[in-house]
N, C-alpha and C positions, 0 to 999 in steps of 0.2 A: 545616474548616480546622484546621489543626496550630497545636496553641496555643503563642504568640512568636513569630507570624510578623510581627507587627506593629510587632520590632525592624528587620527589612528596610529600609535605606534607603541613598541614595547617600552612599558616602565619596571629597568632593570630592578628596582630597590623590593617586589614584590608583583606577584600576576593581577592584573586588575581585572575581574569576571564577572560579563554582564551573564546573568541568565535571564532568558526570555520563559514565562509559564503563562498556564490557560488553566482557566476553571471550566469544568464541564457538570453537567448534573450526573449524579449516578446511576451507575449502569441498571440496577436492579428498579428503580422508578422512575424513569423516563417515559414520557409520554407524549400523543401528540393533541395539539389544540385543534378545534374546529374547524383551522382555516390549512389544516394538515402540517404546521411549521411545529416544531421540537418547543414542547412546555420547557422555560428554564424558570420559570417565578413558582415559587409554594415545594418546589421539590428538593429532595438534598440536593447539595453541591460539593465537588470536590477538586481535587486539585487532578489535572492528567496523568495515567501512570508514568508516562515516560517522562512529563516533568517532573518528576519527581526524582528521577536518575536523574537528570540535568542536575537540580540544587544538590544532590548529595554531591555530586564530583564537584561543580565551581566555590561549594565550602570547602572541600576540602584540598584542593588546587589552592586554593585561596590563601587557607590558615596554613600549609608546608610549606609555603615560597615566603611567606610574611606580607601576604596582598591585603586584598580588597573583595569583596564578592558582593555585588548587587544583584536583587531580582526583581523585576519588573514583569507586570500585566496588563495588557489592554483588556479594559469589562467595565460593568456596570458597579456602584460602588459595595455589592456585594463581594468582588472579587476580592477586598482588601483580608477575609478572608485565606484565601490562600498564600496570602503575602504572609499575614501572620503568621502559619505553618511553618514558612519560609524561614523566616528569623528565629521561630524559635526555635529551628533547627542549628541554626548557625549563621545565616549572612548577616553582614553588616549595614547593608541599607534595603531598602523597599520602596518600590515606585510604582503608585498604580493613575495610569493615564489611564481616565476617564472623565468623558462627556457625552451628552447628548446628539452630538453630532459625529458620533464614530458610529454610533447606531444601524445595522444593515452593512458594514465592509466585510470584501470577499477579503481572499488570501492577500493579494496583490495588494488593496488599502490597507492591508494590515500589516504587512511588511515595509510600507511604507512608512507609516503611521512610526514603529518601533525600530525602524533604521533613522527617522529624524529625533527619538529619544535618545538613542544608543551616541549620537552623535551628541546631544546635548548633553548627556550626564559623562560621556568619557573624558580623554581616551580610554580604551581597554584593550587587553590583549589575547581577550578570548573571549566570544560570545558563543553562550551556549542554548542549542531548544531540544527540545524532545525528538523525536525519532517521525513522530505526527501528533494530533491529537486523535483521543478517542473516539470524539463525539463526529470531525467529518473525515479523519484519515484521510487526508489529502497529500502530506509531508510534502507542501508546496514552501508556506513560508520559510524553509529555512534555508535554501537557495536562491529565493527569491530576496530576502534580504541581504545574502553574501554579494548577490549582484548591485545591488542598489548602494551597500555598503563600497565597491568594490574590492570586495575580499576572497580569500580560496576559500571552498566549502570544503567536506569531509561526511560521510555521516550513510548509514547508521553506526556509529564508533560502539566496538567492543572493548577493545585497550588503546592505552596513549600513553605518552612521555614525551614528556620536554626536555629539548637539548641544553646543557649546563646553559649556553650562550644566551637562553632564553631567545632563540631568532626561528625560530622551528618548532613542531611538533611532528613525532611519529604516530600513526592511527593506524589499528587493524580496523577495516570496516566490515560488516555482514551486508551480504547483497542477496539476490534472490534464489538464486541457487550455489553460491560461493560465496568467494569474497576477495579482499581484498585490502595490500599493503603501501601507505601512503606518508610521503613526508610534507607537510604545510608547512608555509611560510607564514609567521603571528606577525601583524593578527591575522585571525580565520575565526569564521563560523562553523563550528560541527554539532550534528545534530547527533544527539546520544542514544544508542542500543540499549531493549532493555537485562541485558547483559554487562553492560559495562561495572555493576555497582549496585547496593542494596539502595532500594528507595529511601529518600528522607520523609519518614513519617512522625505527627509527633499528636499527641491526642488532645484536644480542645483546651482539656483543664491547666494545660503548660502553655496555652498561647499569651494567657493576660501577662506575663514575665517581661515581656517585648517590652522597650523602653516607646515610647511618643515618638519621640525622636527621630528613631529609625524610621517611619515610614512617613512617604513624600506623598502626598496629592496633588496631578498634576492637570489640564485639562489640554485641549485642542491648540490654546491662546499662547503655551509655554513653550510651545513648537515653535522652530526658526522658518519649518513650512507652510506655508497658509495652505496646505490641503489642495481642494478640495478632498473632503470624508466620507465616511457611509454608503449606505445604499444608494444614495443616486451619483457619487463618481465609482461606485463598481463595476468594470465591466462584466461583473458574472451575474446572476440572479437564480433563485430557487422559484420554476413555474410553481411546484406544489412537492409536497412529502406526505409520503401513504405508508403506514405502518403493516408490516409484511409477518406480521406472526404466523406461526405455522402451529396446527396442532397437531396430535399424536393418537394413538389406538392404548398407549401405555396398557397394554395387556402382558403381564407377569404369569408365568408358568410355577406350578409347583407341582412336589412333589418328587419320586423315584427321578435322580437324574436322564436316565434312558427316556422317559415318558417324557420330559421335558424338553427335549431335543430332538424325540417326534412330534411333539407338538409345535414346535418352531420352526421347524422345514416344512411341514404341512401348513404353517402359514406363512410362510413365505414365498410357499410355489400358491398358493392362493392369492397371492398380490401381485404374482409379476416376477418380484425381486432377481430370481435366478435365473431369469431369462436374459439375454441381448434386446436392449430397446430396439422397438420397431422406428427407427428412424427413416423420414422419408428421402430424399435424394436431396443432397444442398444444389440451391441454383447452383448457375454457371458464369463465370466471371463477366459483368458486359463487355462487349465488342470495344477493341481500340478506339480512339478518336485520332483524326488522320489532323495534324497541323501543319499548315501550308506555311513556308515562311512568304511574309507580306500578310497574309490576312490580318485581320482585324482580333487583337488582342482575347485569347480565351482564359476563364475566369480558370484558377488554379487553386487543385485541391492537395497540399505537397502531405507529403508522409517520409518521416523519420524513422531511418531501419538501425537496429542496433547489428552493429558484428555481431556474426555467424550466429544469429538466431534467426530461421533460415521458416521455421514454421509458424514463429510471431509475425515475421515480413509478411508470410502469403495471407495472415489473418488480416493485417493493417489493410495489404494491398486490396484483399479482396473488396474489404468495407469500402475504404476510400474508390475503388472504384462505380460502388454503389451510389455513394453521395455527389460523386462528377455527372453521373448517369442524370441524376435527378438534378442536377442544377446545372448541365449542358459546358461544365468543367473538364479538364487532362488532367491526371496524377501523371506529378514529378515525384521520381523519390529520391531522398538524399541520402546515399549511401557508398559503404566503402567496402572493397574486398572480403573476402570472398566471392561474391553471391555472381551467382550466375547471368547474365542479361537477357538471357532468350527467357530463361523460367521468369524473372523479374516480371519481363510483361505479360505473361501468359498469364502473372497470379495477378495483374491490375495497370503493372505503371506503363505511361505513354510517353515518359521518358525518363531519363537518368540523371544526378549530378553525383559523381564520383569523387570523393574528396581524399588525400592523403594526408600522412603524416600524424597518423596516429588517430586514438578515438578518446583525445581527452574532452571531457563535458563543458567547461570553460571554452576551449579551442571550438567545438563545434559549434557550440551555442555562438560565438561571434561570425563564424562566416556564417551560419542558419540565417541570422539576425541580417546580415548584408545582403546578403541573396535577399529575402524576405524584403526590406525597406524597397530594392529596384523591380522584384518582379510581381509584387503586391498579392499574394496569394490570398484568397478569403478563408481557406480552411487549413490548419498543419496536424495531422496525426500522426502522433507520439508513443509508444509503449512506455506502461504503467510498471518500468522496473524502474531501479534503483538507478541507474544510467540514464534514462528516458526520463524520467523525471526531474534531476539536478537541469540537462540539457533544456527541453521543457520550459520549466520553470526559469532560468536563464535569458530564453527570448520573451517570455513575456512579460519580467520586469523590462526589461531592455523596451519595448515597441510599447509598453503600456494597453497589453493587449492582455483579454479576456481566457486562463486558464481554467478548465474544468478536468478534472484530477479523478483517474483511476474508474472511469465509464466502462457499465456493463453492455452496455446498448448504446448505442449511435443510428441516427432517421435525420429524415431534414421535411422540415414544416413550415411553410411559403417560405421558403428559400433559406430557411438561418438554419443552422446546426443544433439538434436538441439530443443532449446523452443523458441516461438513467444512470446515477451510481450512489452506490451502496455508504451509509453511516451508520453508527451504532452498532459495529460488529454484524450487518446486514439487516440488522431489525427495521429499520426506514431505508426506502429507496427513493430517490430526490430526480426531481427533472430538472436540470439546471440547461440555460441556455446564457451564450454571450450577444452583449450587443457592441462590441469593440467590432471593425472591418476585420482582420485577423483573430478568427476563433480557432483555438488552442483547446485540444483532447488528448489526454491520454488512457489508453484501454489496458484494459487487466487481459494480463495472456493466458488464452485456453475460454474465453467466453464468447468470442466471434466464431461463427460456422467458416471451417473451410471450404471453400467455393470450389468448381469444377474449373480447372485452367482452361482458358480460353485458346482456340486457334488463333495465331495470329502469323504473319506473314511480311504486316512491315517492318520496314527498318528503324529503331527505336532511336530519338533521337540522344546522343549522351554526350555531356561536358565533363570536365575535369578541375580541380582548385586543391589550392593546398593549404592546410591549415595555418593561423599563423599559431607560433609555439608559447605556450602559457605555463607560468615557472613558476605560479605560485603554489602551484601540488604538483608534486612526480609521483609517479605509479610506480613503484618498486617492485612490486610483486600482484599479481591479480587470475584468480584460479574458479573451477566450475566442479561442485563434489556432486553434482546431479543435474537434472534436466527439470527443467522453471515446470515445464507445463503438463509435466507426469502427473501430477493427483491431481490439476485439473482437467483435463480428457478422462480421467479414470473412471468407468462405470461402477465399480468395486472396488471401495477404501476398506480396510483394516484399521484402525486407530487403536493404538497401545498404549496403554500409562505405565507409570512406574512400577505397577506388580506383576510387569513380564519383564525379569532378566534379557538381559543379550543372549545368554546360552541359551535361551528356548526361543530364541526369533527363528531358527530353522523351521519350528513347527507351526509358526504365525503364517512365512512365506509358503509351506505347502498349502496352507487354507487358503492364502492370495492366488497361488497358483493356479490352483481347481478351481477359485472363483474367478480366472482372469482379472486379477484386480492388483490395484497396490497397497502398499503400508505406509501410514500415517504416525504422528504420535502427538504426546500431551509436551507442554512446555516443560517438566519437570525430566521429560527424558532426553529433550534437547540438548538441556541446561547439564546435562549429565554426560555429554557426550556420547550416548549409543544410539543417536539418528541425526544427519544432519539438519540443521536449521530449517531448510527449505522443507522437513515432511513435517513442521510443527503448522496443528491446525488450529486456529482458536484466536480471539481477540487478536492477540497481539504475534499472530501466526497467518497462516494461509484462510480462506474460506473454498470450501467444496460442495460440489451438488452432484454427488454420484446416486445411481441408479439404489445403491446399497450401501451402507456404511455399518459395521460391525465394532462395536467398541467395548473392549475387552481389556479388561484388568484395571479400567479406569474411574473415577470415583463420578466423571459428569458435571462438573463444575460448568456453571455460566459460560464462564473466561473459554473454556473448551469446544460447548457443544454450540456456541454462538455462530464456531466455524462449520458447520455443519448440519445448521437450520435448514436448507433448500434440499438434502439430501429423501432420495423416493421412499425409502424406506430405514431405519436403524432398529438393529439389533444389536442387544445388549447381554453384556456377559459378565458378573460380577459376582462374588461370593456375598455381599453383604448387600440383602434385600431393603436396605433405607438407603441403598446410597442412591443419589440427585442424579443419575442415571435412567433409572429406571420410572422417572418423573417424565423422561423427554423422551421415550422410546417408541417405537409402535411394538416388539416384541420383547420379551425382556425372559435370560435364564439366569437361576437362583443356584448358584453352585461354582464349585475351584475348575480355573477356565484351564488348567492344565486333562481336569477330567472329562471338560466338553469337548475343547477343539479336537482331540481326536474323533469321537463321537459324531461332532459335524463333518469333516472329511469323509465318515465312512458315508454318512447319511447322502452328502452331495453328491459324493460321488455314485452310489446307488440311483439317486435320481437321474442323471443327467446318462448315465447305462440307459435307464428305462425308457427314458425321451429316446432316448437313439435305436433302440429296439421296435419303440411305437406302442410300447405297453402301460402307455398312463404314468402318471406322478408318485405311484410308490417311492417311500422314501425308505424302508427299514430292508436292510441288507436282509438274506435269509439265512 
């Protein structure tokens, strides 16, 4: 914990609101340098979407109680910048720390870094950050600073209120297939949904207004903590970043709608598309490891199981049994009810810690933390949801240990842990590795292969502990309106935008149906309530990499088809031949998708008859 934090307290006479923002460069010209690292000099820059809900609520939280609203950025002194946006939206002051020596910090120095600010310029009674940032999507620092602060976190927040008494706040939070109703004790850190609030945007020519004044230049030296900064106290690093563009066939059909829609099932049973991947058989979980008590201390690879996510467990387990296998390690797993013991080991672990008394993130994160300090484990794997990562990110400010956030891939290379995960809406994929003794992963669920359960036959060994209870957030209410890892396993996405009403989803889902597949959608129909949160795909949504992805009624915006770069094939369906769709497609039909989707039904369905007859790929009914 950052020492003085324990000046934090409510000032009744108005809220006092730190927000924390990032400049990132824009999404539309980012690039990478020679040495494969993210170009951020000569490109625009902008302020993060989601910080940008942050300033809009801590202004206006701000100016209704009679507060204070600061926003502060760690960057290069181009970021001041964004500060200016800032104020001239509305806050009252601007702090931009920067120096030469914050240069290269991961999450961890940098939550650092802006929990010894937050301490110098308060108290305050709400600190606010974004949901993540765009450019590495980690949504590490903002739990990480709660802890360092020691404060309650909250977050992704949709809606809030504060209680008259000003000693609380209420948060609905968005999680990854639900959500979730929470009461905070202020102060707290919550990180804001981009839902919560219209962005604070304000256009360049209204920045020069800002008075001098308002904005603070601060450096390394103004800090009460001497550091160490940067790249060399991080324990995370970037081995290299390789930009992953994908191209496309963008071949546009015209003409008589009918002829269009045989022309697109004939190229799409020419691709593959309508077939079941040939996938080969996933290994088989390795063999137990038998531990004797009295032998001689075995290295420990622990993994972290969320409640009753029961096919994200068998994914961690199976991995984490991989990486034991290769560094001659037992998987512990730290987990609580439901789950089974006998399946537990079949899918990896070699043994159990069973913990009760609830699964608040706070609460587990300190017994993880205690356990972790006495049994010194070199690896902890985490799931990359919204739980998994508060938790997570909890023990590794706590241990000052090295978090690598939301990995596609996990390998281990002379002996340290090396995971692949995704920035810029998947456009660069990063190798990042820690050099801290406790390396910290968390995995996105639905991209680890299910392994084949192993036989096993010993007796698994398992302990018991009980939470201690943590009262600076109570979970009120906490719910699941779908399954995390449906449109990621999904060979076949459907994505819909706002030009398919609700009343015609009936005939979306018979097209998913006959394509074995599921439905997707654009944030515009999230945002509108006719799909839940969890099938929004795109930047600031899910990413997918189905066999087939079909998008329909949708205009194809960046923000959208970002989540759905890695996909084998897309077809596209849209009445209006310029829309940005038909730019990123391999197939694309020109026409009202109420007049095709029928059309494709009959055609799929005709083929997949003909397959099953043995009579070739005819697509057109007789």
């Amino acid at each position: 914990m950052i020492e003085g934090t324990a000046t934090l307290q409510t000032d009744r006479r108005g809220l006092r609101v730190m927000v924390f923002i990032k400049q990132i460069p824009a999404f539309e010209s980012f690039r990478l340098e020679e040495n494969g690292r993210l170009q951020r000099s000569g490109v625009p820059l902008e302020m993060s979407a989601y910080c940008r809900r942050a300033v809009a609520k801590g202004v206006e939280l701000a100016r209704t109680s009679g507060g204070h609203c600061t926003v502060a950025t760690l960057g290069p002194p181009s970021a001041e910048q964004v500060l200016l946006e800032a104020l001239a939206w509305g806050a009252d002051q601007g702090v931009l720390l920067s120096d030469a020596v914050f240069a290269g910090s991961d999450t961890l120095v940098t939550a650092r870094a802006l929990a010894a600010l937050s301490v110098r310029e308060g108290p305050f009674d709400l600190v606010l950050v974004g949901r993540s940032s765009l450019d590495a999507e980690t949504g590490q620092v903002g739990p990480e600073l709660a802890e360092l602060l020691g404060l309650g976190f909250a977050g992704p927040v949709r809606e809030l209120e504060i209680d008259q008494a000003r000693e609380t706040i209420w948060v609905r939070c968005e999680e990854d297939d639900g959500g979730s109703e929470r009461i905070v004790q202020l102060p707290c850190v919550l990180a804001v949904a981009e839902r919560l609030c219209a962005p604070a945007k304000v256009p360049p020519e209204e920045w020069p207004r800002v008075e001098s004044t308002q904005l603070k230049l601060l450096g390394a030296d103004d800090l009460a903590v001497d550091g160490p900064w940067g790249h060399a106290a991080s324990p995370t690093s970037v081995n290299a970043q390789r930009s992953v563009m994908s191209t496309r066939d963008a071949w546009i059909s015209s003409g008589p709608i009918d002829e269009q829609v045989d022309a697109a099932v004939s190229r799409l049973i020419k691709r593959g598309a309508l077939e079941n991947s040939q996938v080969s058989s996933p290994p088989a979980v390795p063999a137990q490891r038998r531990y004797e008590p009295g032998q001689s201390p075995t290295p420990i690879v622990a993994v972290l199981l969320e409640h009753d996510r029961e096919q994200l467990a068998r994914e961690l387990l199976g991995s984490a049994a991989s990486v034991a296998a290769a560094t001659g390690a037992r998987v512990i797993a730290f987990v609580t009810t439901p789950y089974v013991i006998a399946e537990l080991s079949s899918w990896g672990a070699d043994a159990l810690i069973e913990y009760a008394g609830g699964h608040s993130e706070e609460s587990v994160a300190v017994a993880l933390t205690k356990w972790a300090v006495e049994w010194s484990p070199e690896v902890l794997i985490a799931p990359s949801t919204t739980w998994g990562r508060e938790v997570a990110s909890r023990v590794a400010a706590r241990m000052g240990a090295g978090l690598i956030g939301d990995a596609l891939e996990i390998e281990v290379i002379e002996g340290r842990l090396v995971a692949m995960k995704p920035a810029f809406g998947g456009e660069v994929l990063a190798e990042v590795v820690s050099s801290s003794r406790l390396q910290i992963v968390t995995v996105r669920p639905g991209v680890l292969a299910l392994k084949i359960p192993r036989q096993t036959n010993q007796t698994i060994e398992l302990s018991h502990l009980t939470l201690e209870q943590n009262h600076r957030v109570r979970v009120v209410k906490r719910w699941r309106d779908d399954d995390l890892e449906t449109l990621s396993r999904a060979e076949v996405v459907i994505g819909i935008g706002a030009g398919v009403a609700p009343d015609d989803y009936e005939l979306i889902h018979r097209l998913a149906r006959l394509l074995g597949g599921e439905v997707a959608a654009t944030r515009k129909v999230t945002d509108r309530g006719w799909m839940p949160h969890s099938r929004q795909v795109g930047i600031t949504g899910r990413s997918i990499s189905p066999r087939l992805y079909v998008a329909i009624g949708l205009s194809g915006k960046f923000n959208h088809l970002s989540g759905v770069r890695d996909s084998g094939t897309i077809l596209a369906v849209n009445i209006n031949a310029e829309a940005p769709v038909f730019e990123n497609c391999d197939i694309g039909i020109v026409g009202d998708w109420r007049e095709i989707v029928p059309m494709l039904i009959a055609r799929v369905a005709h083929h997949h008859q003909s397959v099953l007859a043995g009579v070739g790929d005819s697509t057109k009914p007789a």
